[in-house]
N, C-alpha and C positions, 0 to 999 in steps of 0.2 A: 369275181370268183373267190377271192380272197376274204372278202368279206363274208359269202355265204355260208364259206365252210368255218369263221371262225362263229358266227350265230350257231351254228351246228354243234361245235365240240362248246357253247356255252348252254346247249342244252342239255346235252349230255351228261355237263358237270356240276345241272343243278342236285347233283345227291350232297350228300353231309361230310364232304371231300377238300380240306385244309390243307394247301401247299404254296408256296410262291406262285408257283404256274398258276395259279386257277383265279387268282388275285390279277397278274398279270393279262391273262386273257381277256378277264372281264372288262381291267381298266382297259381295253383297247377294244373292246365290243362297243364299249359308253362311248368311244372318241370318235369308231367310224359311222355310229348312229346319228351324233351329233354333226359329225362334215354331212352324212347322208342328209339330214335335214335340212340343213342352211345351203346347200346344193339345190332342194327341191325349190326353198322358198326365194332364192334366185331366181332359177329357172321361172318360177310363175310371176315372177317382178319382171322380166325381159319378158313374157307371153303377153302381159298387161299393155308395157308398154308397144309392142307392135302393133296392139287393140288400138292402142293412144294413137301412135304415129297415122294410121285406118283413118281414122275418124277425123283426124286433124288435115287431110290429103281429101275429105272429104266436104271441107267445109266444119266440123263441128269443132266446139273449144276441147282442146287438151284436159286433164284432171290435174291438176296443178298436185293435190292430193297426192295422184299418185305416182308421181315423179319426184315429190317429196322422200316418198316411202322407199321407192327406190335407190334412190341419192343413198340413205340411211343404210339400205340392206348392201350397197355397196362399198360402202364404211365398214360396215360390220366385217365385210368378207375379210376385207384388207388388213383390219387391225386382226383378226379370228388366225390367221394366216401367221402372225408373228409365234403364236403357240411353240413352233418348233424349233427356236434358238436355241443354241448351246450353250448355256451360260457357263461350262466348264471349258470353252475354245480360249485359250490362254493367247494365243496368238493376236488374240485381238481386245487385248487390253494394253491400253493407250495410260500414261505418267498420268497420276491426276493430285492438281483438280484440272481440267482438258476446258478446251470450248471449242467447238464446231460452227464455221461460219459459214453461209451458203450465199452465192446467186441468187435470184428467184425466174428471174425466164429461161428457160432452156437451160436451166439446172434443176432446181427442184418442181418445175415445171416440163411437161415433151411439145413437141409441135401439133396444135389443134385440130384436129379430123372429122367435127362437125359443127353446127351451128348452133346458138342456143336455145333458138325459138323455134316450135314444131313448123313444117313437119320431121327439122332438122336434118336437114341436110348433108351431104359429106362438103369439104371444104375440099376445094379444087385448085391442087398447084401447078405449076409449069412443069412440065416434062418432058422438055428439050432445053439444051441451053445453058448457060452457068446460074441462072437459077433454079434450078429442074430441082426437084426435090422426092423422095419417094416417104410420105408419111407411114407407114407402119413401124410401129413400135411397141413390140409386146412385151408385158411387164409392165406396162403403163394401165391407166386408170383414171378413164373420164370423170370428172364430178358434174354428174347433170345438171347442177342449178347454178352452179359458178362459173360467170364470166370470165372472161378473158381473151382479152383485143391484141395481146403484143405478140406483132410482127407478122402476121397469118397474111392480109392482103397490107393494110395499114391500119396506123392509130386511131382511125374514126371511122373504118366501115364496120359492117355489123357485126352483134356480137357473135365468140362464138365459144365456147364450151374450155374452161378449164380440164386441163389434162395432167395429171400427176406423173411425174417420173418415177422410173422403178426406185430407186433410194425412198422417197417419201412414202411411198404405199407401205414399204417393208423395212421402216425407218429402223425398227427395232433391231433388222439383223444386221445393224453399223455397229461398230466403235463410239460412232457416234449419238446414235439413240440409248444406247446401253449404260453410258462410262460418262458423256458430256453435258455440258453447257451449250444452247446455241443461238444464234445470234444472226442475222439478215444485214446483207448491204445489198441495194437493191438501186441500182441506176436512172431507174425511177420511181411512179406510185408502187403501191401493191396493190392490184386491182382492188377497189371498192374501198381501202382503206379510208379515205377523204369524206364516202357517202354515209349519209345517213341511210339506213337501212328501213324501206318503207315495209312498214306492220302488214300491211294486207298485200304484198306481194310474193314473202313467202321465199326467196331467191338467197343464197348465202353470198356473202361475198369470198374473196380469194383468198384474204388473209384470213378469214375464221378458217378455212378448209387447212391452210398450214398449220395454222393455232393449233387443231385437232390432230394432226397427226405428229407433231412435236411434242404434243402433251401425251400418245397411247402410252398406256402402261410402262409411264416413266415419272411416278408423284412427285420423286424426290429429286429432278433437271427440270420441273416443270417452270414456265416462264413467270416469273413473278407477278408482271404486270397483268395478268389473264386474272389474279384474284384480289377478288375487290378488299378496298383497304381503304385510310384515310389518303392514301398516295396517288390510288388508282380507285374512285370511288364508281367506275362503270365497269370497271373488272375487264377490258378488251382495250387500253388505251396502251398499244405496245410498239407502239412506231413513233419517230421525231424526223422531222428534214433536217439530211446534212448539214445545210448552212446555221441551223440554230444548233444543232448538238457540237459545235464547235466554240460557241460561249457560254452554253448552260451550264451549272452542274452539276454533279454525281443524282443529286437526289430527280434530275428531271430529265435522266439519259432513260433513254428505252433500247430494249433488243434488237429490233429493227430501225434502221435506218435509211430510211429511202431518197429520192430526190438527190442523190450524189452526183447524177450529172452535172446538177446546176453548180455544185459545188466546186467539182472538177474542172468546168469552162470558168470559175470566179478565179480560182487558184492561177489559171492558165487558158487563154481566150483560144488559144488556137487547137487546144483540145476538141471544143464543141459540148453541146448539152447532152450529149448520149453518150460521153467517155463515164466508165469507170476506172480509167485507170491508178487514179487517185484514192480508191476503195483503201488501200492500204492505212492510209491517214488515221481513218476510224477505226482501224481493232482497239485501239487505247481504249475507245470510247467504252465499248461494250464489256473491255476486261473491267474497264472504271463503275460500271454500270452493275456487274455482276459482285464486285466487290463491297459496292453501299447495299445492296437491297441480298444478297445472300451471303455477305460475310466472306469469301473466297477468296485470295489471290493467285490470280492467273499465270504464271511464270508465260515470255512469251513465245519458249519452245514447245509446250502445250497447246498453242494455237497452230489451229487448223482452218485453210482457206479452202473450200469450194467453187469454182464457174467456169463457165462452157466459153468462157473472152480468154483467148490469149494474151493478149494486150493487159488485162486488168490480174491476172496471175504473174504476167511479166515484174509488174511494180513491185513484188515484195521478194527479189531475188535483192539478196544484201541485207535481207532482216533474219531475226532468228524463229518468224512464224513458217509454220510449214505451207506450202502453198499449191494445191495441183489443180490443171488444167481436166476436165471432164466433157462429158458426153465426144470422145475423141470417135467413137466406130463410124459415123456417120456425117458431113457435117453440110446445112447449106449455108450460101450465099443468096443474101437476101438483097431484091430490090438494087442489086448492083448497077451501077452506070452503066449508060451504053458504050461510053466512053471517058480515057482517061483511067486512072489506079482505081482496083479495091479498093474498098473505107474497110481499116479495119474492126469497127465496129457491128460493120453488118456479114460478118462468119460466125455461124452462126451453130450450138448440137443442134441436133434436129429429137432425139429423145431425150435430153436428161441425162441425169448422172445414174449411173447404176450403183448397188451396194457395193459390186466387186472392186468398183474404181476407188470409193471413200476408205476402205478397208484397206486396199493396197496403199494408202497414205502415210501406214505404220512402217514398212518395210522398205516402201521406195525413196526413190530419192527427195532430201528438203524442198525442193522447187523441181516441178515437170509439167515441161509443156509437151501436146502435141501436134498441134498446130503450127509445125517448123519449117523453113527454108534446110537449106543445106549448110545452112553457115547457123542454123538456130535461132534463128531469128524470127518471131509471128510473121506468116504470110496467110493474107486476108484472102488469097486466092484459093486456098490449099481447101481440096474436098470440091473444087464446086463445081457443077453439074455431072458429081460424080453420085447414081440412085442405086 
């Protein structure tokens, strides 16, 4: 309605009539024509695909085409969507120079809800039980063509569809997309990182989908290693394994750093391969990292830690980084024993971190966890088969 009647008073005001109003009105006739459109062409990218899904239920192959196209208009929606930040909110401006560090599963990732290959599936959890889970999560944002295996059934059954947490879709209305530097520790791969990306398949991997939204409309935080140079001559080579980013130096650290479990059980065997607890170890790295290749020094009250582990937010009480535990609203318990303790490793967000939670970083307390006992202490039980 709102709309029609502003098309209305901008016909009315096509006479020879100069005022702020009529400036105003118009620039806001041009903003809801343009949502109207990329609304419409939405909508016909999800008509297509239901055509898709039809056909693929029916025996025929999928249009690879045009789940491409869609992936894209889905992109488009999410970064189009940043338009309306405040860039005069004073509130959320963080001491700089900042660096923002993130999780990647069940942080800047949600829990996955369908599969990746037609006729795609819903992915089906337990819903009785201290694993019971309830996947919805709105504000989140499939990416169609990227994979991702971690933690849905297990690490080697099928794939199923990368899913973005609300923070990364709408990176820009953070502190963080706006004001920082950011940087990846990542407990293990980042899906596809390792892969060569085969030419006629057409599928992104999981770390280009971060790449992309860590780089919208932010030139001047953009990752170094994303452009090509004599340093980085593929332009996409922005990840190193824990165990080696610990003897390299400055000039061959990268942003992300993955594979820190292994690192964490090297440090300390009774850890295991899936602790990040030891995450801590490496912000050096990435402040050292940001400091050769953009010139920067990082103070280390300007860092900022992101992930959905309590255990791995627990390690950096006693430093002067700031640290907070996320995706708190929801949380499951994965794959638990039938018997004997929770692991704390497998409590788990079930969406990701929201913007409001990164944002409240500025204001809350240096270290917050939520994932507590009574005495404050990570309890691997806490949340679970609570839908």
């Amino acid at each position: 309605l709102l709309y029609d009647v502003i098309r209305t008073v901008k016909a009315i005001m096509g006479l020879s009539v100069c005022c702020p109003c009529v400036f105003a009105v118009l620039s806001l006739v041009s903003f809801c024509e343009h949502i109207q459109a990329a609304g419409e062409d939405l909508d016909q990218a999800f008509r297509e695909e239901d055509d898709c899904q039809h056909d693929a239920a029916s025996g025929q192959d999928c249009s690879l085409e045009m789940l491409q196209r869609r992936s894209l208009k889905l992109q488009a929606a999410a970064t189009e969507s940043i338009a309306g930040v405040n860039e005069d909110d004073s509130k959320l401006e963080p001491s700089l120079p900042c660096l923002c560090i993130f999780d990647t599963d069940r942080t800047l990732t949600a829990i996955q809800d369908h599969f990746l290959d037609p006729p795609y599936h819903h992915v089906k959890y337990p819903q009785k039980g201290v694993n019971a889970v309830n996947p919805s999560c709105p504000g989140t944002l499939s990416a169609a063509l990227t994979a991702d295996s971690a933690y849905p059934m297990n690490f080697s059954g099928p794939n199923t569809t990368m899913r973005l947490a609300d923070l990364i879709v709408n990176f820009q209305k953070s502190f963080c997309g706006k004001h920082c530097y950011r940087g990846i520790l990542s407990v293990g791969t980042i899906g596809g990182q390792k892969l060569k990306l085969a030419q006629d398949s057409g599928y992104f991997r999981m770390v280009n989908e971060l790449q992309f939204y860590f780089h919208a409309r932010s030139d001047n935080l953009s990752l170094p290693c994303s452009h090509k140079n004599k340093n980085t001559p593929l332009g996409k080579e922005c990840s190193i394994n824990a165990v080696d980013a610990l003897t390299v130096g400055p000039e061959d650290l990268k942003p992300f750093i993955i594979n820190i479990g292994a690192a964490c059980e090297k440090k300390d065997p009774s850890l295991g391969k899936f602790s990040g607890a030891c995450k801590v170890d490496f912000v050096q790295n990435l402040t050292a990292y940001y400091k050769h290749f953009a010139g920067v020094t990082i103070p280390d009250e300007h860092v900022y830690f992101f992930d959905d582990a309590c255990v791995n937010v627990a390690g950096f009480k006693g430093t002067k980084y700031r640290a907070r535990q996320i995706a708190c609203a929801r949380r499951q318990c994965w794959m638990e024993p039938k018997s004997g303790d929770f692991l704390p490793d497998n409590n788990l967000g079930v969406c990701g971190a929201t913007v409001d939670e990164v944002n409240d970083a500025l204001s809350g307390p240096p270290h917050y966890l939520c994932t507590v006992d009574s005495e404050g202490k990570c309890d691997p039980a806490f949340g679970c088969g609570q839908t």
